[in-house]
VEXTIPA-605622 format. One line per 4 residues: their letters; for each residue z, y, x of N, C-alpha, C. Coordinates in Angstrom, 1 decimal. Atoms other than C-alpha are relative to their C-alpha. Example, Ala and Ser with C-alpha at 12.3 -4.5 7.8 and 13.67 -1.06 7.14 Angstrom:
as = 0.0,-1.2,0.9,7.8,-4.5,12.3,0.0,1.2,0.9 ~ 0.0,-1.1,-0.9,7.1,-1.1,13.7,0.8,1.1,-0.8
***
This chain:
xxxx = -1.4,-0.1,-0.4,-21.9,-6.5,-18.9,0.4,-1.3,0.5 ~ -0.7,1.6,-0.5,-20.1,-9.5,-16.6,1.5,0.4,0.3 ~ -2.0,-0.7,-0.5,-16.3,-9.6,-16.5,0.2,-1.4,0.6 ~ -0.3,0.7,-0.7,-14.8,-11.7,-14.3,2.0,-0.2,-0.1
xxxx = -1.2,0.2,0.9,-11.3,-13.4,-15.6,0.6,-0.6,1.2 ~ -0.5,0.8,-0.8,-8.7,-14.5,-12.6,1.1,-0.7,-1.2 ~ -0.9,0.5,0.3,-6.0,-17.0,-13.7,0.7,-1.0,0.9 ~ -0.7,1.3,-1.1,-3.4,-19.3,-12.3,1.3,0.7,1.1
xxxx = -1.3,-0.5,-0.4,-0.9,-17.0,-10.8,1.2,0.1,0.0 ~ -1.5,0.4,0.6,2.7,-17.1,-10.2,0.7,0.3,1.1 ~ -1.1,0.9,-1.4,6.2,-17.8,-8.3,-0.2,-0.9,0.6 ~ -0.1,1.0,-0.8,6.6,-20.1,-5.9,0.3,-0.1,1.0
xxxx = -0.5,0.2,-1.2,8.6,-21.1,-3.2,-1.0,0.1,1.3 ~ 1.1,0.4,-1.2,7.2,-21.5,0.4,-0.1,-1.7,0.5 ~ 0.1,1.4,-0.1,5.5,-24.8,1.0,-0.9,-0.3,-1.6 ~ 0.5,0.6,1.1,4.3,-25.1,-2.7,-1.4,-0.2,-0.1
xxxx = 1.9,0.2,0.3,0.5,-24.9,-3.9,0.2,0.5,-1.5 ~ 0.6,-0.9,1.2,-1.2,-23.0,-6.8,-1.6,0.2,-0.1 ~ 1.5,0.2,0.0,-4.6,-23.1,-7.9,-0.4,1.0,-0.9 ~ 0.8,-1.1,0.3,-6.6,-19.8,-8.6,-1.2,-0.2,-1.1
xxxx = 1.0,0.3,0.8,-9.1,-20.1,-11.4,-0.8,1.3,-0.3 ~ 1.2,-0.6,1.0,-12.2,-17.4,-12.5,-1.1,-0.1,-0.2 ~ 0.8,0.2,1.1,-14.4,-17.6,-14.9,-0.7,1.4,-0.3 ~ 1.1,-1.4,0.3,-17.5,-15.0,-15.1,-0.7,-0.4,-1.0
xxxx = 0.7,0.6,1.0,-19.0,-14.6,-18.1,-0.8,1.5,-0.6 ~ 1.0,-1.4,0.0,-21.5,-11.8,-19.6,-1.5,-0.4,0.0 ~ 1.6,0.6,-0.1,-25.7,-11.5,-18.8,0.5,-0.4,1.6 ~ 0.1,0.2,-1.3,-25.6,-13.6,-15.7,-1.4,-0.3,0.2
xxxx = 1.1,0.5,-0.3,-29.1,-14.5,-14.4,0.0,-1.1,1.1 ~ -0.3,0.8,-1.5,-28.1,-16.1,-10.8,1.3,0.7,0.6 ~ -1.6,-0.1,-1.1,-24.2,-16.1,-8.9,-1.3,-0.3,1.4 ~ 0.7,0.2,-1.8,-25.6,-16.0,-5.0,1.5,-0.3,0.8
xxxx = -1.0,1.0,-0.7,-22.0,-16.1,-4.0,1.5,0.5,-0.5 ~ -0.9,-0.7,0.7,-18.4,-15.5,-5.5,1.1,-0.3,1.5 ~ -1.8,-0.1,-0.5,-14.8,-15.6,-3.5,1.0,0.8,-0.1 ~ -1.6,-0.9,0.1,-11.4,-14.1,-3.4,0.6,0.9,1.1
xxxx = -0.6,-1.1,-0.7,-9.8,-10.9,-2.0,1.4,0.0,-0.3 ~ -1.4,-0.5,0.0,-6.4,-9.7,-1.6,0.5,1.0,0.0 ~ -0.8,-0.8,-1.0,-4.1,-7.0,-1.3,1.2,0.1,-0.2 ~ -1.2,-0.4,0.2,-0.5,-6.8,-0.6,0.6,1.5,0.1
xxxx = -0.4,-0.9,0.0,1.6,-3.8,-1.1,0.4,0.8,0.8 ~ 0.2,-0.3,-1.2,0.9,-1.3,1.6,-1.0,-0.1,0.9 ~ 1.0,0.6,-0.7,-1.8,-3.3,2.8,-1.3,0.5,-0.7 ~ 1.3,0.1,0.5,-5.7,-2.9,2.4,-0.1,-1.3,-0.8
xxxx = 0.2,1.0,0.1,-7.5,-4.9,0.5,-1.2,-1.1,1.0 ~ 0.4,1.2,-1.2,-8.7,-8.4,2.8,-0.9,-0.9,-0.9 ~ 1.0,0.9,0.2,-11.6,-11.1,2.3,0.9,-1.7,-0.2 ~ -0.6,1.2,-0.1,-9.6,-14.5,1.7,-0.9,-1.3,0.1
xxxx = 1.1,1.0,0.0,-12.3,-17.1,0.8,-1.1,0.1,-0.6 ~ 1.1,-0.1,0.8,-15.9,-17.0,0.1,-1.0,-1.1,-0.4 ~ 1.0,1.2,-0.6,-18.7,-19.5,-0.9,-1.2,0.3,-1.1 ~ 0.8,0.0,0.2,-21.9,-19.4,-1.4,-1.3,-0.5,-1.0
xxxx = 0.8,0.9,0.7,-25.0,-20.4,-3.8,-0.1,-1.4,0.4 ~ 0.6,1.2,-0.1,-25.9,-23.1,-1.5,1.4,-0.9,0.5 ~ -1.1,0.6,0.1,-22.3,-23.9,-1.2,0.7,0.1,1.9 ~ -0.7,-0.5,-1.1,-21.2,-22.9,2.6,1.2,1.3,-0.5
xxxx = -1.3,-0.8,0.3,-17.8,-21.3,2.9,0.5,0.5,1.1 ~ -0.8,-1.0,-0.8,-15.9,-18.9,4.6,1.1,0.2,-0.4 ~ -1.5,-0.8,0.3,-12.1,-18.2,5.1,0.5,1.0,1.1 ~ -0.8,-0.7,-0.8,-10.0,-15.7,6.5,1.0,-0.7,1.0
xxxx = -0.8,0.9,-0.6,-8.2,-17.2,9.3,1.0,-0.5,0.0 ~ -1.2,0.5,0.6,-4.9,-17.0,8.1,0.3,-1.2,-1.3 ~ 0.3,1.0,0.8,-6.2,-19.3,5.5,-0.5,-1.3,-0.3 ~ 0.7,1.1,-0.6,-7.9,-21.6,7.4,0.9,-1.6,0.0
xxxx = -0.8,1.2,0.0,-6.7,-24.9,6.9,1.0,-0.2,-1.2 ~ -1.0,-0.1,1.1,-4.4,-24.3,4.0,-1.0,0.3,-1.5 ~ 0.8,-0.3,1.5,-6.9,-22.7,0.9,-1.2,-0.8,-0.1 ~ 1.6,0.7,0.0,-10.0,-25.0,-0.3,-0.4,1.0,-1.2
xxxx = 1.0,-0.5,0.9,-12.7,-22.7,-2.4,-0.5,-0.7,-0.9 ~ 1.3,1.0,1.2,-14.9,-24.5,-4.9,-0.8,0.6,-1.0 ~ 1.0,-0.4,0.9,-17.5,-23.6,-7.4,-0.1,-1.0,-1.1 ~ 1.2,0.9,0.9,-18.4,-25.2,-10.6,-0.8,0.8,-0.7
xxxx = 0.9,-1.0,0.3,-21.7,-23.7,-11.1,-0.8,-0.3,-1.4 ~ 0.5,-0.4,1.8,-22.1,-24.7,-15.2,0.8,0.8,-0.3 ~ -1.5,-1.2,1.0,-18.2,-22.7,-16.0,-0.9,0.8,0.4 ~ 0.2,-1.2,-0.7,-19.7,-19.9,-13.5,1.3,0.1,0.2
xxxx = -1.9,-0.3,-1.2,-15.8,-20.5,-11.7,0.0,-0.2,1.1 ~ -0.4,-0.2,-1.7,-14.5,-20.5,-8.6,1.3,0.0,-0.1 ~ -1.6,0.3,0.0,-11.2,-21.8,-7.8,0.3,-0.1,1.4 ~ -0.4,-0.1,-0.5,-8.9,-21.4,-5.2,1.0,-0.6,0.2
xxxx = -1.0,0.8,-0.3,-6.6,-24.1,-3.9,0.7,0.4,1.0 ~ -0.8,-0.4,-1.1,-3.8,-22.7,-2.0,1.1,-0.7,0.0 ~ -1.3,0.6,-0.9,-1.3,-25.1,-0.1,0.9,0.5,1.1 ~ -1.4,-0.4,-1.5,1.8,-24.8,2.2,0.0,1.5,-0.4
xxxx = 0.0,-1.2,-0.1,1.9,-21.3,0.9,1.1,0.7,0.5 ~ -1.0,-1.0,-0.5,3.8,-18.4,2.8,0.4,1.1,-0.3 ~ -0.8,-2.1,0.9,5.9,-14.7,2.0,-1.9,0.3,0.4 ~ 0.8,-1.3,-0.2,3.0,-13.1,3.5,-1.3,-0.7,-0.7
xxxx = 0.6,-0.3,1.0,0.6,-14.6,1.3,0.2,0.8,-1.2 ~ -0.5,-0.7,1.5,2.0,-12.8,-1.8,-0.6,1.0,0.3 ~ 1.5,-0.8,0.6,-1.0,-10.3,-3.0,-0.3,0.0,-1.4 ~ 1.2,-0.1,1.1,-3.0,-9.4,-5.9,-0.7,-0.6,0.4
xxxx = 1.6,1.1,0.2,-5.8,-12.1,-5.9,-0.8,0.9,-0.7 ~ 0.6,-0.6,0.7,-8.7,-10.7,-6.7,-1.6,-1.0,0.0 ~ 1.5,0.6,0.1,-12.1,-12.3,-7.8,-1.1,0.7,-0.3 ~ 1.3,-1.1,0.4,-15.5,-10.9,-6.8,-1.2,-1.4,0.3
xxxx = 1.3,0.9,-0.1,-19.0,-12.2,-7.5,-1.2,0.7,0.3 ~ 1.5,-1.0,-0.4,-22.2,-11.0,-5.9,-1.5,-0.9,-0.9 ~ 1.3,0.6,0.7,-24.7,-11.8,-8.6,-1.2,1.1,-0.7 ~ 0.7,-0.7,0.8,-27.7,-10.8,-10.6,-0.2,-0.2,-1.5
xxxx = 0.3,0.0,1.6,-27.8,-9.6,-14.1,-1.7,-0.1,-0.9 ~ 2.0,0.4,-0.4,-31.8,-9.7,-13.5,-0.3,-0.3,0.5 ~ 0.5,-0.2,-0.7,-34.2,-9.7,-12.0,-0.3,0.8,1.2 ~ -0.1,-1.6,-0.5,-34.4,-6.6,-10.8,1.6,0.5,0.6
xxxx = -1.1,-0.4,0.6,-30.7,-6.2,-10.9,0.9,-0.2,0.9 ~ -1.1,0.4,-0.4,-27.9,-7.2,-8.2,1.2,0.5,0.4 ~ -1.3,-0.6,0.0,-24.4,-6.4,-7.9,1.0,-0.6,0.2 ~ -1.0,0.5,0.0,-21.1,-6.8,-6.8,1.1,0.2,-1.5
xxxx = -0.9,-0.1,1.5,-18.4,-7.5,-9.8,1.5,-0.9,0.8 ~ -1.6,0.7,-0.4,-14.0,-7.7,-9.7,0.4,-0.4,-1.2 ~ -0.8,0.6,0.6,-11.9,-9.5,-11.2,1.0,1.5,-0.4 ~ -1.3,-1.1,0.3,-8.4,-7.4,-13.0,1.0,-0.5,1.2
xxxx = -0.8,0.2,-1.0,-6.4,-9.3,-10.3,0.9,-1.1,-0.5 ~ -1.0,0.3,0.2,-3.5,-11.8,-10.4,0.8,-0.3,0.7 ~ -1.1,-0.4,-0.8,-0.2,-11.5,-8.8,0.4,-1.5,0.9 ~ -0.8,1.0,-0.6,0.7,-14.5,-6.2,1.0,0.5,0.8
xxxx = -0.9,-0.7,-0.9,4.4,-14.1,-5.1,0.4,-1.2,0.6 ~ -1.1,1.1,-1.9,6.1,-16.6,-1.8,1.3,0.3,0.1 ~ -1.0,-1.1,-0.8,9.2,-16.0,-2.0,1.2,-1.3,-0.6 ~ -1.4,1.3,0.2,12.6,-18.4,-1.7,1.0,1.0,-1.0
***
């Protein structure tokens, strides 16, 4: 079993910053790559930032320039630095990891979510 814990969520004006934390914990064998999803109310859920074993990263464009990803690969976390934040970021955060519990074994795993609101 691996559960995956988001934290770090909250209010916050537009312009502020907030920093995303989760923490997977369980039988891990190898993370290959974890990042964070979204969805706002109404909305699908979207791909926000991902990064990789060997540490290349991917953001959603609206994110570009404003969220840094990171890994520290002894916690097994992944954090999400979000600056200049705006309304239309406000989402459920969600944290997923594409790892293996074996050998044999790989799979995607979510986080429960946590609530970022933008709002004056």
């Amino acid at each position: 079993q691996v559960q995956l814990v988001e934290s770090g969520g909250g209010l916050v004006q537009p312009g502020e910053s907030l920093m995303l934390s989760c923490a997977a914990s369980g039988n891990i064998f190898r993370i290959h790559a974890m990042g964070w999803y979204r969805q706002a109310p109404g909305k699908q859920r979207e791909s926000v930032a991902r990064i990789t074993s060997g540490g290349s990263t991917n953001y959603a464009g609206s994110v570009k320039g404003r969220f840094t990803i990171s890994r520290d690969n002894a916690k097994n976390t992944v954090n999400l630095q979000m600056n200049s934040l705006k309304p239309e970021d406000t989402a459920v955060y969600y944290c997923n990891a594409d790892l293996q519990t074996r050998l044999w074994s790989r799979d995607e795993y979510w986080g429960q979510g946590t609530q970022v609101t933008v709002s004056s």
